[in-house]
LOMAR-185352 format. One line per 3 residues: number of its first residue (from 1); their letters; for each residue x, y, z negated of N, C-alpha, C. Coordinates in Angstrom, 2 decimals. Layout:
BEGIN
NUM) a) X,Y,Z,X,Y,Z,X,Y,Z ~ ...;
//
This chain:
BEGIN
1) xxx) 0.85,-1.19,0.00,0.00,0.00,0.00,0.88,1.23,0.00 ~ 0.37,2.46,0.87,1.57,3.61,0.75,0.31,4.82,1.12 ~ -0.10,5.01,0.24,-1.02,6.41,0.01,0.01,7.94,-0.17;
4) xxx) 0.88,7.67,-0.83,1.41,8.95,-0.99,2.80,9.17,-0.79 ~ 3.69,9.61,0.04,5.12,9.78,-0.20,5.90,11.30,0.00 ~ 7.23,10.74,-0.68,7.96,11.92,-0.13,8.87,12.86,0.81;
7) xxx) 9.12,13.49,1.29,10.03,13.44,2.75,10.56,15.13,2.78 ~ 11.66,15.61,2.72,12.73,16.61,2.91,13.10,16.66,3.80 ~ 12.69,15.96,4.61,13.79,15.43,6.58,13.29,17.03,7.38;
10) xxx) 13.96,17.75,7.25,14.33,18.48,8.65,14.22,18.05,10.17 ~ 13.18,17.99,11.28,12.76,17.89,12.27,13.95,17.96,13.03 ~ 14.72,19.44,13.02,15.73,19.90,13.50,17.05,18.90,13.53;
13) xxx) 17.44,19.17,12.31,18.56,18.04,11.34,18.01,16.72,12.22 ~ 17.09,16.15,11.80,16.73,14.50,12.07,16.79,14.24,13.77 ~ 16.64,15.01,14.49,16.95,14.86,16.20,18.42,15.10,16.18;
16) xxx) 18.92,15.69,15.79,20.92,15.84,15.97,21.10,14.71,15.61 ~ 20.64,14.19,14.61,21.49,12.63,13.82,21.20,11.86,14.92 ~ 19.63,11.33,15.55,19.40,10.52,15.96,19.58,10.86,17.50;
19) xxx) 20.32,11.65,17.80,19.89,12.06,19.47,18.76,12.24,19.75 ~ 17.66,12.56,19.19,16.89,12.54,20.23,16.22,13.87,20.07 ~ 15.05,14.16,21.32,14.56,15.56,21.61,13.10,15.99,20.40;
22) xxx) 13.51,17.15,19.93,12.71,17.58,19.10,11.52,17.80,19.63 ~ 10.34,17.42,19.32,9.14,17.99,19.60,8.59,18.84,19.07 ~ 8.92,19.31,17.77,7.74,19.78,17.13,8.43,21.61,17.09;
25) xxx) 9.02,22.22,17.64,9.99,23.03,17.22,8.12,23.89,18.16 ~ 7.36,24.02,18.68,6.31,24.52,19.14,5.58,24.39,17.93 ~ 5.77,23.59,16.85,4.66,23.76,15.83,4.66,24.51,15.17;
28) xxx) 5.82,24.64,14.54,6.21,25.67,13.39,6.34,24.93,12.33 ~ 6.51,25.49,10.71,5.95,25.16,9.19,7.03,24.27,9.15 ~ 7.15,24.28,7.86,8.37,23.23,6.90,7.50,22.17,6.62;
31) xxx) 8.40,20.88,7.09,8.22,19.31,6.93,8.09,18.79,5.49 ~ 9.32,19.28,4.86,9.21,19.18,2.72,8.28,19.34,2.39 ~ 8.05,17.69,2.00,6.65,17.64,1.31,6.61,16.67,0.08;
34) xxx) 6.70,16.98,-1.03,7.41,15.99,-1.89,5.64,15.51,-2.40 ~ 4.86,15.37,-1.85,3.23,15.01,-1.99,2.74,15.01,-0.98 ~ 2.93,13.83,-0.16,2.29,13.72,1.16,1.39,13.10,0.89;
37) xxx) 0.05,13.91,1.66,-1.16,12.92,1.52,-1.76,12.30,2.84 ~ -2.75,11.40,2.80,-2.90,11.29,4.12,-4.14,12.09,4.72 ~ -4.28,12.59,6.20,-4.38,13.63,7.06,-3.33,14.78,6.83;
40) xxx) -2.37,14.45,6.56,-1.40,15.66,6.67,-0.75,15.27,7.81 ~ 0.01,16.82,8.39,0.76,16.49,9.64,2.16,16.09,9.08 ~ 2.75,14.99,10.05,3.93,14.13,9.10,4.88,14.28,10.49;
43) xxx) 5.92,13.52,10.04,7.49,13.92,11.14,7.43,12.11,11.78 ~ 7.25,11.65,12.64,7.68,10.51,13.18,8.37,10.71,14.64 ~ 9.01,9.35,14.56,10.00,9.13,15.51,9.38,8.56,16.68;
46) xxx) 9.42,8.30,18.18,8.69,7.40,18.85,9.99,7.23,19.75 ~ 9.41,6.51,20.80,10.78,6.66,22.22,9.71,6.76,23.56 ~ 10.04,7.50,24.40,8.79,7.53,25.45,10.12,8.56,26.72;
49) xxx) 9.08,7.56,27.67,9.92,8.06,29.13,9.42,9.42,29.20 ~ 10.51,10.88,30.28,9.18,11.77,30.51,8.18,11.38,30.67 ~ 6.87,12.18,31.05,5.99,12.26,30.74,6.26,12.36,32.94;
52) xxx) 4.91,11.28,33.50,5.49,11.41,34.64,6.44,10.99,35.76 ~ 7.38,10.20,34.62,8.76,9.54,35.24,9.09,8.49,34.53 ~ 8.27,7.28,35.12,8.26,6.22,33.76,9.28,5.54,34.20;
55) xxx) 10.15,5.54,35.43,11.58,4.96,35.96,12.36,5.39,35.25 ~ 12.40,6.71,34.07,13.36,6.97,33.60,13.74,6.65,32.44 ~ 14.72,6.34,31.86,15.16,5.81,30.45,14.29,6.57,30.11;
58) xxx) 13.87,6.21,28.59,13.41,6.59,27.75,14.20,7.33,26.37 ~ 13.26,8.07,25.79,14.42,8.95,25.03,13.51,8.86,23.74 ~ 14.51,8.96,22.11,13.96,9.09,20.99,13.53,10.49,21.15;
61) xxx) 12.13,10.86,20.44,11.36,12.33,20.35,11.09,12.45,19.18 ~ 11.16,13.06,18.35,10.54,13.48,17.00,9.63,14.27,17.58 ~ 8.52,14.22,16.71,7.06,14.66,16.97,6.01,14.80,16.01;
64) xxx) 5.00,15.27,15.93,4.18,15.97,14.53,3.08,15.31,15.07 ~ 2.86,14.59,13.80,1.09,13.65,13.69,0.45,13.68,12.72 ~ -0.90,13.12,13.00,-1.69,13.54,11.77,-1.53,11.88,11.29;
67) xxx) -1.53,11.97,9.71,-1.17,10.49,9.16,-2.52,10.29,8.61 ~ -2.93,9.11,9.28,-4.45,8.57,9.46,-5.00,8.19,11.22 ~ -5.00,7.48,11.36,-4.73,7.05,12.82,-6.61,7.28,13.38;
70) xxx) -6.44,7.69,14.59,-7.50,7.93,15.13,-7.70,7.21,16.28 ~ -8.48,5.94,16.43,-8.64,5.30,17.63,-9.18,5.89,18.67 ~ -8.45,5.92,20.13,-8.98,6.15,21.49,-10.00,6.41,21.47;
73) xxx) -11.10,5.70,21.36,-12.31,5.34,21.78,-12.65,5.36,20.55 ~ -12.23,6.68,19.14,-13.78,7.21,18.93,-14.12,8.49,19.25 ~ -15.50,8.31,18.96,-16.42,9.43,19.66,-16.20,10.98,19.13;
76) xxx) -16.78,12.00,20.07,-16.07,13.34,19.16,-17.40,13.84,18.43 ~ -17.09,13.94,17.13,-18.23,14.95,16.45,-18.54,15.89,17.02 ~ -18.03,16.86,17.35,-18.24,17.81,18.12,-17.09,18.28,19.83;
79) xxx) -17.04,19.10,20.08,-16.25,19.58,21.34,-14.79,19.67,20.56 ~ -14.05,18.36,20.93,-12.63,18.63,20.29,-12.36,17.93,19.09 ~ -13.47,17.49,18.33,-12.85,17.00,17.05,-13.90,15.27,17.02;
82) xxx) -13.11,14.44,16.50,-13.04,13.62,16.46,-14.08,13.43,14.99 ~ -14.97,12.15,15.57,-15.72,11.89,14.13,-15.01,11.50,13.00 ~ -15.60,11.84,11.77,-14.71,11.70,9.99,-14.94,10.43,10.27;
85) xxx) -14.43,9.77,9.33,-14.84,8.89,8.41,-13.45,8.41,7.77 ~ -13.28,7.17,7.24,-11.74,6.84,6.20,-10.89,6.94,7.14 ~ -9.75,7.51,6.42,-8.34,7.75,7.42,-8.15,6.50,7.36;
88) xxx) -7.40,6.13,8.30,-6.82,5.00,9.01,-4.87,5.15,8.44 ~ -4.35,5.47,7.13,-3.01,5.58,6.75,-2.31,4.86,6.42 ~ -3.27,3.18,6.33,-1.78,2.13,6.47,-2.81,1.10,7.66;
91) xxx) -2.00,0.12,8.01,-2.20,-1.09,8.95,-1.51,-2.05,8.05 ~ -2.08,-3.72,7.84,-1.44,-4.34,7.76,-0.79,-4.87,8.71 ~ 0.46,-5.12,8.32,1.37,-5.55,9.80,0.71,-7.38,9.79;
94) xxx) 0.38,-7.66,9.29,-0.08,-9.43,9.74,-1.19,-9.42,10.35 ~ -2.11,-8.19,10.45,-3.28,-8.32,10.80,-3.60,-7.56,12.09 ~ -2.70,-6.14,12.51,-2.26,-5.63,13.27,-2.84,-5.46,14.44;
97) xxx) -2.28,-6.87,15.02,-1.96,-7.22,16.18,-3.36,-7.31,16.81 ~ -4.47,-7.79,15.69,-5.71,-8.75,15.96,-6.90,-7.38,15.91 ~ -6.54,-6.26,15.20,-7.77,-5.22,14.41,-7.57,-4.70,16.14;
100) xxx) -8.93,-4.10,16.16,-9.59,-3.27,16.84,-8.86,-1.97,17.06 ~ -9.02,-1.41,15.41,-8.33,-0.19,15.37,-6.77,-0.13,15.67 ~ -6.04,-0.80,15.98,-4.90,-1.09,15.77,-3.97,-1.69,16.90;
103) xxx) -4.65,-2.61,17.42,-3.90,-3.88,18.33,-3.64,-3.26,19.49 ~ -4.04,-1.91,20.00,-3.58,-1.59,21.23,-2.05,-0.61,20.94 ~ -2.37,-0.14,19.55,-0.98,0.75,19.75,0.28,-0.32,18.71;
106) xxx) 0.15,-1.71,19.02,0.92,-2.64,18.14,1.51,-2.67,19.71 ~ 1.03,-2.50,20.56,1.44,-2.94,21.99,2.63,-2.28,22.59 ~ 1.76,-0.97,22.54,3.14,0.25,23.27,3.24,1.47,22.58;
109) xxx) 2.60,1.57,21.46,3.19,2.93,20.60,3.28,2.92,18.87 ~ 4.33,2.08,18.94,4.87,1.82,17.26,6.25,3.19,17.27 ~ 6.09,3.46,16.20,6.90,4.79,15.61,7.06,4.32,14.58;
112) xxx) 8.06,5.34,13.91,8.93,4.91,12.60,8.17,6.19,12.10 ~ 8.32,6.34,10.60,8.19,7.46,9.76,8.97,7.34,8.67 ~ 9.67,8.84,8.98,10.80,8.72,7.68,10.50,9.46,6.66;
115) xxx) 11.23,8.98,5.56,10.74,9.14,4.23,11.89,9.27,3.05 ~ 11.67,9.72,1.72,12.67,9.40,0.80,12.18,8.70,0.59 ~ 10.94,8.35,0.17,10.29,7.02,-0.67,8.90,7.47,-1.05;
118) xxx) 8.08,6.77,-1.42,7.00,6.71,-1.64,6.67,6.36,-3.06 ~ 5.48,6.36,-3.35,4.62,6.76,-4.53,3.72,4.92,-4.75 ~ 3.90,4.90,-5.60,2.69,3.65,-6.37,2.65,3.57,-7.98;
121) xxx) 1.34,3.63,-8.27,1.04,3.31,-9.71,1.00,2.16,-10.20 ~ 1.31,2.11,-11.43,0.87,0.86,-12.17,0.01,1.16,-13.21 ~ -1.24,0.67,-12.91,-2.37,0.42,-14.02,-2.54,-0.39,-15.09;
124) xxx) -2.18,0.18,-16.46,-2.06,-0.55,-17.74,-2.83,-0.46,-18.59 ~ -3.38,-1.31,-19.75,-4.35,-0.67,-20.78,-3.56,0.54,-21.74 ~ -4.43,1.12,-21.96,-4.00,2.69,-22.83,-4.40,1.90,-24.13;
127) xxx) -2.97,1.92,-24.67,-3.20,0.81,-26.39,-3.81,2.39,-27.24 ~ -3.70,3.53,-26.86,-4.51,4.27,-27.81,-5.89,4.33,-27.39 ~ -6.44,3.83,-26.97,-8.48,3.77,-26.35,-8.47,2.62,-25.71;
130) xxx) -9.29,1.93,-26.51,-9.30,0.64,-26.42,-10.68,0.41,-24.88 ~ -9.77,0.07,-24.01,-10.43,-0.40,-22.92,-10.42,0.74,-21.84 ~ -9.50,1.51,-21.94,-9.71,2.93,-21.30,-7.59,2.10,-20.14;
133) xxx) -7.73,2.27,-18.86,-7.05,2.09,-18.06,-5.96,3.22,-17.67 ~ -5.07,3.18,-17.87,-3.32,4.50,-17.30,-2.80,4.09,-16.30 ~ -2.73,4.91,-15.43,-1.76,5.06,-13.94,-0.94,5.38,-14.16;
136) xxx) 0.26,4.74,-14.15,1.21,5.38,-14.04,1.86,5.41,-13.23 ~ 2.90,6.45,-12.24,3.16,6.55,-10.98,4.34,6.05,-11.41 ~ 5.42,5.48,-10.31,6.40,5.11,-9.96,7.14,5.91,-8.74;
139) xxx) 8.34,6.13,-8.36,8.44,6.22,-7.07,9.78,5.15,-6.81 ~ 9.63,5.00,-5.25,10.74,3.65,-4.63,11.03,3.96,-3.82 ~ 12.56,4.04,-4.05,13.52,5.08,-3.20,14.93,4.43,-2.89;
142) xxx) 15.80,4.54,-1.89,17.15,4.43,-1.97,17.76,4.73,-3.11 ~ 18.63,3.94,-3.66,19.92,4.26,-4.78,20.65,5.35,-4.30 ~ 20.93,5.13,-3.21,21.95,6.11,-2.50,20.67,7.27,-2.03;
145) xxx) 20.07,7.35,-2.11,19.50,8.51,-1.39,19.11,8.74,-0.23 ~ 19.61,7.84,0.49,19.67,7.73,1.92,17.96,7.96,2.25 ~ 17.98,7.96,3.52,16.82,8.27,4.36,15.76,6.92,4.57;
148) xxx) 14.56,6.23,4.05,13.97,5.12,4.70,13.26,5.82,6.32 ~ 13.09,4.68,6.71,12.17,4.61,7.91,11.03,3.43,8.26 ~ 10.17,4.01,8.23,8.86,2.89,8.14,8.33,3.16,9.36;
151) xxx) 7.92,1.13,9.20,7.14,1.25,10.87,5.95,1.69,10.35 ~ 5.79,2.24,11.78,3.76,2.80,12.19,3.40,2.36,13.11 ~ 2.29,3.23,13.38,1.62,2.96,14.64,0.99,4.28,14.87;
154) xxx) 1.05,4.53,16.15,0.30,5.89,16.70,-0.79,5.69,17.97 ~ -1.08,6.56,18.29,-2.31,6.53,18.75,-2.78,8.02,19.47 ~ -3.32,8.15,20.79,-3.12,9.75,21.62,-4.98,9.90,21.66;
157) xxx) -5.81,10.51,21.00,-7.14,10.91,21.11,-7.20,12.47,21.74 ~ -8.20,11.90,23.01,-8.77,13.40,23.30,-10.23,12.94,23.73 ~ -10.93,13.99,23.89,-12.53,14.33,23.74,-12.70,14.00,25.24;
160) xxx) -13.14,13.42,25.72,-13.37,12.65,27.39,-14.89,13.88,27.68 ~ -14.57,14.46,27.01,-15.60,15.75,27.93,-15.07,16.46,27.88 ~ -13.94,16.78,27.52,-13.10,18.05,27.36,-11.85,17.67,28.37;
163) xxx) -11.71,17.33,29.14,-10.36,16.50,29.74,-8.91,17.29,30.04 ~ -9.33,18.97,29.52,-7.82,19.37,29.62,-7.84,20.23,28.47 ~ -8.77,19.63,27.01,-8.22,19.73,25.63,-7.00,19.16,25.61;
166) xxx) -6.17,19.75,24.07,-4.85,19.23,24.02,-5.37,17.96,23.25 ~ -4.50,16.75,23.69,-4.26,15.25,22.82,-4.27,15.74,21.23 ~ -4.72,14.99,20.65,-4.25,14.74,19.21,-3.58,13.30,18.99;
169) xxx) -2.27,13.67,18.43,-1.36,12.36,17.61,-1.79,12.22,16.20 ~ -1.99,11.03,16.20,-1.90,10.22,14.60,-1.82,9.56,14.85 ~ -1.26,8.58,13.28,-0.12,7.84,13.27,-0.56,6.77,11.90;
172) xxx) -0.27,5.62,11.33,-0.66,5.13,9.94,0.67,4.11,9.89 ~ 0.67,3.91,9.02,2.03,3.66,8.20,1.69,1.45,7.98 ~ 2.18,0.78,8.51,2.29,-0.29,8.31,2.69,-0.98,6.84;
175) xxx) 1.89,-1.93,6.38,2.67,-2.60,5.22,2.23,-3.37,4.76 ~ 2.93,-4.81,4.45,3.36,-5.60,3.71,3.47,-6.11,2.40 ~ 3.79,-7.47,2.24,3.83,-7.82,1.31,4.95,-7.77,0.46;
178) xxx) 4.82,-6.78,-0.54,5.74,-6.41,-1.77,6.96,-7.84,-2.01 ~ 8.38,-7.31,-2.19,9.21,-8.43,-2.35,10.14,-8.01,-3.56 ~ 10.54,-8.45,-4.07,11.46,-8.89,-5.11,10.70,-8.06,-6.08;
181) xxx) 11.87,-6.99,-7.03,11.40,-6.07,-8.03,10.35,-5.51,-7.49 ~ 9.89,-5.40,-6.35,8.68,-4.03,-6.46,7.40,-4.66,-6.18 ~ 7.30,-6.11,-6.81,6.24,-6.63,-6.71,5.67,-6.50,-8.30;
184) xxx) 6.41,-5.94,-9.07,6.18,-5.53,-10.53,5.10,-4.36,-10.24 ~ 5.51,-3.70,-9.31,4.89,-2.20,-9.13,3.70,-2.62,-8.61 ~ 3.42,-3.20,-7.35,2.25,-3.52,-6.29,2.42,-4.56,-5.80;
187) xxx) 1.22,-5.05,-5.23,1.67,-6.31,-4.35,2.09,-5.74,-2.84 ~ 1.75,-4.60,-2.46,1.85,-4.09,-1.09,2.62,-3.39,-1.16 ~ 3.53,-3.10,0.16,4.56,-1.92,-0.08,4.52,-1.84,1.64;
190) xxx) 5.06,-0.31,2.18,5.12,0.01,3.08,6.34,-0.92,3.75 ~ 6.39,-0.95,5.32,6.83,-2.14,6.20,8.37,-1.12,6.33 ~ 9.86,-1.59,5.82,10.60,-0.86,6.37,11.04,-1.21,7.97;
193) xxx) 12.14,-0.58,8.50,12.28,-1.33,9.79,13.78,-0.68,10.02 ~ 14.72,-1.60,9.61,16.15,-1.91,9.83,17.08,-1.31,11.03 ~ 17.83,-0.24,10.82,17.89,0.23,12.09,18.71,-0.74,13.51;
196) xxx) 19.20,-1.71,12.73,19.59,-3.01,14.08,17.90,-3.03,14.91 ~ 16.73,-3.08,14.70,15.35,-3.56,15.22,14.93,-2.20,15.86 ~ 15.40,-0.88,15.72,14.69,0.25,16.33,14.57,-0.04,18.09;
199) xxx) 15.48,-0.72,18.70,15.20,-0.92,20.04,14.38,-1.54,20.41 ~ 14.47,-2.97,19.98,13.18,-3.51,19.86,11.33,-2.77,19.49 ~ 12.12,-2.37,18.30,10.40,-1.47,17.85,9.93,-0.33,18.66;
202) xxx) 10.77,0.29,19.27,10.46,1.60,19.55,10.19,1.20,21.00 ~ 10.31,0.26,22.08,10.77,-0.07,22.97,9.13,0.23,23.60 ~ 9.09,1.29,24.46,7.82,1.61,25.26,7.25,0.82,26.20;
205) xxx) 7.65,-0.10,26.33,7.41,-0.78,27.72,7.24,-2.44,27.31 ~ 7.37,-2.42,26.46,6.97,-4.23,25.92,7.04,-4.26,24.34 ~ 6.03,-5.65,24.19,5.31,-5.57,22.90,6.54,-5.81,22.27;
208) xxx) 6.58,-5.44,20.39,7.28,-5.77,20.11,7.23,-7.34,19.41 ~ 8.62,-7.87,19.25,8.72,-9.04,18.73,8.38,-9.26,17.70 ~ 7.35,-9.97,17.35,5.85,-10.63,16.20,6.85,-10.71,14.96;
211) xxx) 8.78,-11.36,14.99,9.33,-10.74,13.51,9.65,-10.12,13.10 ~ 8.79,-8.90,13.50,9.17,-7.60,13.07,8.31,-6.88,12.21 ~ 7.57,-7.85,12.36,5.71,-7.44,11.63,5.94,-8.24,10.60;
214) xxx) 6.76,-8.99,10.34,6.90,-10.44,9.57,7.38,-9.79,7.58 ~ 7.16,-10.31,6.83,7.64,-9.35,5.62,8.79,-9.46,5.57 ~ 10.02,-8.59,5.04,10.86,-8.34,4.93,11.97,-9.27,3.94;
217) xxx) 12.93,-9.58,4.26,13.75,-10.04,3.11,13.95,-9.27,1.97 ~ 14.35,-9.91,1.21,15.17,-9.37,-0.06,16.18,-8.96,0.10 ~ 17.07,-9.03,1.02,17.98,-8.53,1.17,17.74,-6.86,2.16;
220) xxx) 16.65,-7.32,2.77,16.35,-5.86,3.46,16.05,-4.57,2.54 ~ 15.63,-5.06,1.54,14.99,-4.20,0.49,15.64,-4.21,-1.22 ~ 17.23,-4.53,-0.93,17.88,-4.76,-1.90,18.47,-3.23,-2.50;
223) xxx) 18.52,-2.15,-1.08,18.85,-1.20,-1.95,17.79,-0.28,-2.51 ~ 16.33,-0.50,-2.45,15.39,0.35,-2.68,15.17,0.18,-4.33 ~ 14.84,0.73,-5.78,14.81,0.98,-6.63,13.50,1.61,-7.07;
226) xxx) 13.23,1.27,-7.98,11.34,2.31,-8.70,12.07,3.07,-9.96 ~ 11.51,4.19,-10.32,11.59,5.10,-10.71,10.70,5.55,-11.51 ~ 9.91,5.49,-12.76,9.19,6.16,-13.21,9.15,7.50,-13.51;
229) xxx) 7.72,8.17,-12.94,8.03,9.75,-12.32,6.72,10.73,-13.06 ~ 6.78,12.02,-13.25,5.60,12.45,-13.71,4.48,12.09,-13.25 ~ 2.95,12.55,-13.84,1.79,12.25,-13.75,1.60,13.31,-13.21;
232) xxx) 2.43,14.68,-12.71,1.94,15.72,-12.28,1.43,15.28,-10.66 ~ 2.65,13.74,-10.30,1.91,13.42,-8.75,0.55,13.29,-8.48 ~ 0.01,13.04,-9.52,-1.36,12.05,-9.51,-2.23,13.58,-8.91;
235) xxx) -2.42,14.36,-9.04,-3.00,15.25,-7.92,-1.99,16.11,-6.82 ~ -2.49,16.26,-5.85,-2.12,16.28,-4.38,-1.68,18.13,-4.75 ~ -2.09,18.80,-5.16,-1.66,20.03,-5.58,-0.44,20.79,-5.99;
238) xxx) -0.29,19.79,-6.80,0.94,19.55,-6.99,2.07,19.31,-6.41 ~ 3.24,20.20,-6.01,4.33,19.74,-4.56,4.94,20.61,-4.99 ~ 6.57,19.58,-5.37,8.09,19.69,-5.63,9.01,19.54,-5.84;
241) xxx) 9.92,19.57,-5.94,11.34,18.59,-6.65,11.15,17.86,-7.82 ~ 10.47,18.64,-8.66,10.08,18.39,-10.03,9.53,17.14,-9.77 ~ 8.71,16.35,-8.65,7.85,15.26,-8.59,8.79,13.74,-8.37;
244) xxx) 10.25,13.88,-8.44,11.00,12.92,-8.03,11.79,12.48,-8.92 ~ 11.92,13.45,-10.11,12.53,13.49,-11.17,12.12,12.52,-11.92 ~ 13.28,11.42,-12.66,13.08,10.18,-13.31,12.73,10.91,-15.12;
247) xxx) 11.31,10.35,-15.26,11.17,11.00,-16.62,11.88,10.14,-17.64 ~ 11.79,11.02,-18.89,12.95,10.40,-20.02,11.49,9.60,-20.65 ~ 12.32,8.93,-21.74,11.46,7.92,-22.38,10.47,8.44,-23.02;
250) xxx) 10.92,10.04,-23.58,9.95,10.70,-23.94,8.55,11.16,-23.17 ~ 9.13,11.47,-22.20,7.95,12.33,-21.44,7.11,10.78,-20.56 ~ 7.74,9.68,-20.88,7.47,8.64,-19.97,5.98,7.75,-20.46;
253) xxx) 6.27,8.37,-21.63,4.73,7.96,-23.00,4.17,6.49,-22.67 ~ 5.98,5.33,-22.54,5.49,4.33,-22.86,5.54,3.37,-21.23 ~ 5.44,4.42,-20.41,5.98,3.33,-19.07,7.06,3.00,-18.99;
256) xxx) 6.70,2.00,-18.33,8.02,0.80,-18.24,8.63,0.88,-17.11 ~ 10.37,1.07,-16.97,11.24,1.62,-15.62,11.64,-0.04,-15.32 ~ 11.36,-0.26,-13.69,12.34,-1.23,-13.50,13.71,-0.85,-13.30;
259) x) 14.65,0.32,-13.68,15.82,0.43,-13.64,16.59,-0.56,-14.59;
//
């Protein structure tokens, strides 16, 4: 499960590292979002030929999506906007392939989304109110700090009565079954994706290979770590450094660190 995470990645910065062409530099606004929720616009990676020139290599693009995936073929509430209903912000990767909502962009438009790490609670009894339930947030992050990258899936909606409205991108975050320590935290955890597999994953022109959807080793996920973190995450309002910060035992009122 990955409802909430965090991400500092520079659009700019993150196309120099990776070669590839910035998209979003037409959008504007700072990416730092140490409380990402879902329908927010998020930073993912894709690989796609021009637009036009599908003989031509293909190139990594960073690009701005809305996180909550919007299938093709739904209908528009109105001129331009797409009907509500539950965001679409994770996919299971085992099931993927087979969902409706899902199975066409498992085909030719899987993207990565990078991240420091993400957010999950653990729900415990509150020994002071007897029968009364505590969240407590965690976050699961690199030791080193380093950058994760999680597979997605994206998806291009426009209003088929409007035919030279602009596309809307969104995107939902794949995941899996929780492995080693962070099955203490959840049973689900977002799908990472190894940067040896980005060719494979990103690869526009053929499906990707079914073990890639497959859950992850222990060894893939040996350097990721949980963190017990304020309760200030627990509303979306809230957004800052302050939200990553490992609380002391004091302020921790009793949660338990897998450090």
């Amino acid at each position: 499960m990955c409802g909430r995470y965090a991400t500092t990645t520079d659009p700019g910065r993150l196309a120099v590292e990776l070669d590839a062409i910035d998209e979003t530099e037409s959008t504007g606004g700072s990416f730092t979002n140490y409380n990402v929720a879902p329908t927010t616009q998020i930073l993912t990676v894709v690989e796609r030929h021009e637009h036009g020139r599908k003989d031509d290599e293909p190139k990594l693009r960073v690009r701005r999506m809305r996180w909550g995936l919007i299938p093709l073929w739904t209908k528009a509430a109105e001129p331009g906007v797409p009907v509500k209903g539950k965001p679409l912000f994770n996919a299971r990767a085992d099931k993927a392939a087979t969902t409706p909502s899902f199975r066409d962009a498992v085909k030719y438009r899987r993207c990565l989304v990078p991240m420091d790490g993400w957010y999950e609670w653990v729900v415990e009894a509150d020994a002071g109110a007897k029968g009364k339930a505590v969240k407590k947030p965690f976050f699961m992050a690199q030791a080193d700090g380093s950058r994760l990258y999680m597979a997605g899936l994206w998806s291009v909606w426009r209003d088929k009565s409007l035919p030279e409205s602009e596309p809307l991108l969104s995107c939902t975050i794949l995941t899996t079954d929780a492995v080693g320590d962070l099955t203490r935290i959840h049973d689900r955890m977002p799908l990472p994706m190894p940067r040896e597999h980005w060719d494979a994953w990103l690869d526009p022109d053929h499906p990707a290979p079914a073990e890639l959807l497959a859950t992850p080793s222990e060894e893939t996920i040996a350097g990721i770590v949980a963190r017990p973190v304020s309760p200030l995450v627990n509303s979306v309002k809230n957004n800052g450094p302050e939200l990553l910060e490992c609380v002391s035992e004091g302020e921790a009122a009793g949660q338990t660190s897998l450090l």
